[in-house]
C-alpha positions in Angstrom: -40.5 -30.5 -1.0 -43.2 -27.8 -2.1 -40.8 -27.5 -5.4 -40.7 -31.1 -6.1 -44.6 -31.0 -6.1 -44.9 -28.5 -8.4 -46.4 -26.4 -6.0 -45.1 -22.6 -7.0 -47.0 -20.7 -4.1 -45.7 -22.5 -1.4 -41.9 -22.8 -2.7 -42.7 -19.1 -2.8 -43.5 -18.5 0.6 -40.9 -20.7 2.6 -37.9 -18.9 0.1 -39.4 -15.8 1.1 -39.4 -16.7 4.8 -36.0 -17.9 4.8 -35.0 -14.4 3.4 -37.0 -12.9 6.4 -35.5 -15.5 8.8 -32.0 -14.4 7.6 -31.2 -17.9 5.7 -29.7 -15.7 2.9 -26.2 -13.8 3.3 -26.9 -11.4 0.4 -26.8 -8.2 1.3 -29.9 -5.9 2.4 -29.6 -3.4 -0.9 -29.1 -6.6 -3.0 -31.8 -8.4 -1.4 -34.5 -5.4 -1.0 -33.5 -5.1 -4.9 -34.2 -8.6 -5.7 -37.7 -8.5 -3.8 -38.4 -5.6 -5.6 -38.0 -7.5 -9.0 -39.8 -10.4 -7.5 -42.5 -8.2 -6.5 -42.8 -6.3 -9.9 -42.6 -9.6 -11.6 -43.5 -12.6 -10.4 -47.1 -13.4 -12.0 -47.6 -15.3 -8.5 -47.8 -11.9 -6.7 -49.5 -10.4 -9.3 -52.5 -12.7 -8.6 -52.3 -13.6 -5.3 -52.7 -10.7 -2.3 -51.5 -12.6 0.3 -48.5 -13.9 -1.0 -48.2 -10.3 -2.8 -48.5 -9.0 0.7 -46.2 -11.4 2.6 -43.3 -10.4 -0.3 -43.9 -7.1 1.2 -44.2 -7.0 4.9 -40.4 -9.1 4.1 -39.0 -6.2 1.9 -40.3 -3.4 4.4 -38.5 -5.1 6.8 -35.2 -4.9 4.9 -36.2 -1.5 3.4 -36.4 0.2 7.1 -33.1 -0.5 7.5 -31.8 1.8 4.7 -34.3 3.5 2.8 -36.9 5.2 4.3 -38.7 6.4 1.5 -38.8 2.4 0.0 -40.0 1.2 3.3 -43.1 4.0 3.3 -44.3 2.7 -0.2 -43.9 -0.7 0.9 -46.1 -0.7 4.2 -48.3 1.6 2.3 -49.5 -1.3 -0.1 -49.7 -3.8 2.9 -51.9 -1.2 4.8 -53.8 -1.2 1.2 -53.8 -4.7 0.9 -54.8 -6.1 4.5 -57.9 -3.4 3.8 -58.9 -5.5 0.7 -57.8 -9.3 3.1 -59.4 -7.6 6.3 -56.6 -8.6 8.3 -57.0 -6.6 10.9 -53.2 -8.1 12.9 -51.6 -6.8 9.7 -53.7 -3.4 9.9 -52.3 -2.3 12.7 -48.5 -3.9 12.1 -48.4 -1.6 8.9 -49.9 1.6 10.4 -47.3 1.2 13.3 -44.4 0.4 10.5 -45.2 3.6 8.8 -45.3 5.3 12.1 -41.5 4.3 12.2 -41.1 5.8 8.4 -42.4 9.0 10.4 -39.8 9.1 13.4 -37.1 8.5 10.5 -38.6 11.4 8.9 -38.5 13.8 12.0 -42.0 13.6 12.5 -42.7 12.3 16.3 -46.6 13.2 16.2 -47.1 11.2 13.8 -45.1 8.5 14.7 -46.2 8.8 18.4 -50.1 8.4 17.0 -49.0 5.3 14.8 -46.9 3.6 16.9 -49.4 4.2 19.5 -52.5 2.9 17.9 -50.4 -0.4 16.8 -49.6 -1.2 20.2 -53.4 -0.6 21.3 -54.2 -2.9 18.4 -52.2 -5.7 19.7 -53.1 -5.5 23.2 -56.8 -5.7 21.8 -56.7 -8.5 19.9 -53.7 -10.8 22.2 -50.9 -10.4 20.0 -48.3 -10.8 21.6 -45.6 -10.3 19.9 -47.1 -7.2 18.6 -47.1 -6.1 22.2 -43.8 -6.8 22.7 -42.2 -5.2 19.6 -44.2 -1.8 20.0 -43.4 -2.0 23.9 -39.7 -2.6 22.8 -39.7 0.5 19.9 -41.2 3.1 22.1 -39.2 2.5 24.9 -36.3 2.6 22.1 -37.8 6.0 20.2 -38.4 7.4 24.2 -34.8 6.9 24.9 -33.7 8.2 22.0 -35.5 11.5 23.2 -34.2 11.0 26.4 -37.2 10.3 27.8 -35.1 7.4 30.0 -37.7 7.3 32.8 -40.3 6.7 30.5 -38.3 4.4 28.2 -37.8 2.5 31.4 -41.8 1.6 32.0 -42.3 0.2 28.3 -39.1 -1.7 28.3 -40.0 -3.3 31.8 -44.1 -4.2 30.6 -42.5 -6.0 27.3 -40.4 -7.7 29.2 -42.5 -8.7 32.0 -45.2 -10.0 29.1 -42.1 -11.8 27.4 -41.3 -13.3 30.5 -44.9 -14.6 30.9 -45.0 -15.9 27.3 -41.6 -17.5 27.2 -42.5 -18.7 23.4 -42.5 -15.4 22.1 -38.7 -15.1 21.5 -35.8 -13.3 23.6 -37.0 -9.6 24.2 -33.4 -8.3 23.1 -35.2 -4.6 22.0 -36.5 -4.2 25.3 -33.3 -5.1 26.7 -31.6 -3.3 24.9 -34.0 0.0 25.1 -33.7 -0.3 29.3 -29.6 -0.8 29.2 -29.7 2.3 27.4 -32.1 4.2 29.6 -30.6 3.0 32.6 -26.7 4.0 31.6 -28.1 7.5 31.0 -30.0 7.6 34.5 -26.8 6.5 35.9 -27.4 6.4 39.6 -30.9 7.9 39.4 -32.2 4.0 37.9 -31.6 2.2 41.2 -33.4 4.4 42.7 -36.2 4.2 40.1 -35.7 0.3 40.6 -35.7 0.5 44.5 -39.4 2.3 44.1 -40.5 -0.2 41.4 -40.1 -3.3 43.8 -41.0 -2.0 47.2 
């Protein structure tokens, strides 16, 4: 539709969320390669910061899943960008992104301080999906640490603020962060859950 109107930014956008939706099979090399030439190219996101910044947040999505370094430069212009926008949601969504680029890195302070200050971000301004993401990926990153009793309490808050927004999407992260923790409690989780409930 925005294509038969002539309209180039809004084509833009929608192809661009349908990448970050997963409408496009390419692979993610192929495809963090083609947003990179889009990005580099494209007079559109040349001129226009949001749209610039959109193209992005979509390749530093892709580019945390294979290349660390790519994904640090890319969350580093939408942390430079939102400062220009003053978007502050975005603000803190790119400082806790790059706090992931830091636990890939082997660097847990600074990923603990990120990740942390993202989540305190969203629980200031009610974004909840932020909440429930940063929830979800410490729990994840504590597990990962074996830190399952831990990992345990921010899996169960995103889940208990996903199961009071039931818009915001199936928490699988959180899920997924507390079947982990609770395999390597073993017997010591029902326990931990007996406590929780009584």
């Amino acid at each position: 539709m925005f294509e038969a109107t002539g309209d180039m930014r809004n084509t833009l956008y929608a192809r661009l969320g349908g990448i970050r939706a997963g409408a496009d099979p390419t692979p993610l090399p192929k495809l963090s390669y083609m947003l990179d030439q889009e990005h580099t190219s494209n007079p559109l996101l040349q001129s226009d910061k949001e749209l610039r910044m959109f193209c992005l947040i979509v390749k530093g999505d892709f580019d945390g899943e294979s290349d660390t370094l790519a994904m640090r430069r890319d969350w580093m212009e939408v942390a430079s960008l939102v400062q220009a926008l003053g978007n502050t949601k975005w603000q803190y969504r790119a400082q806790g992104q790059l706090g992931f680029a830091d636990f890939y890195d082997g660097d847990l302070p600074g990923a603990q301080r990120n990740v942390a200050q993202a989540l305190i971000g969203a629980t200031k301004t009610g974004d909840i999906g932020g909440e429930i993401f940063y929830l979800s990926a410490t729990a994840t990153g504590l597990v990962v640490q074996g830190m399952n009793d831990q990992a345990t309490q921010y899996a169960n808050r995103a889940l208990t603020i996903a199961d009071a927004n039931p818009d915001s999407g199936y928490p699988i992260i959180a899920h997924q962060a507390r079947l982990s923790a609770m395999v390597q409690l073993g017997g010591r989780f029902w326990q931990l859950e007996e406590r929780q409930f009584l």
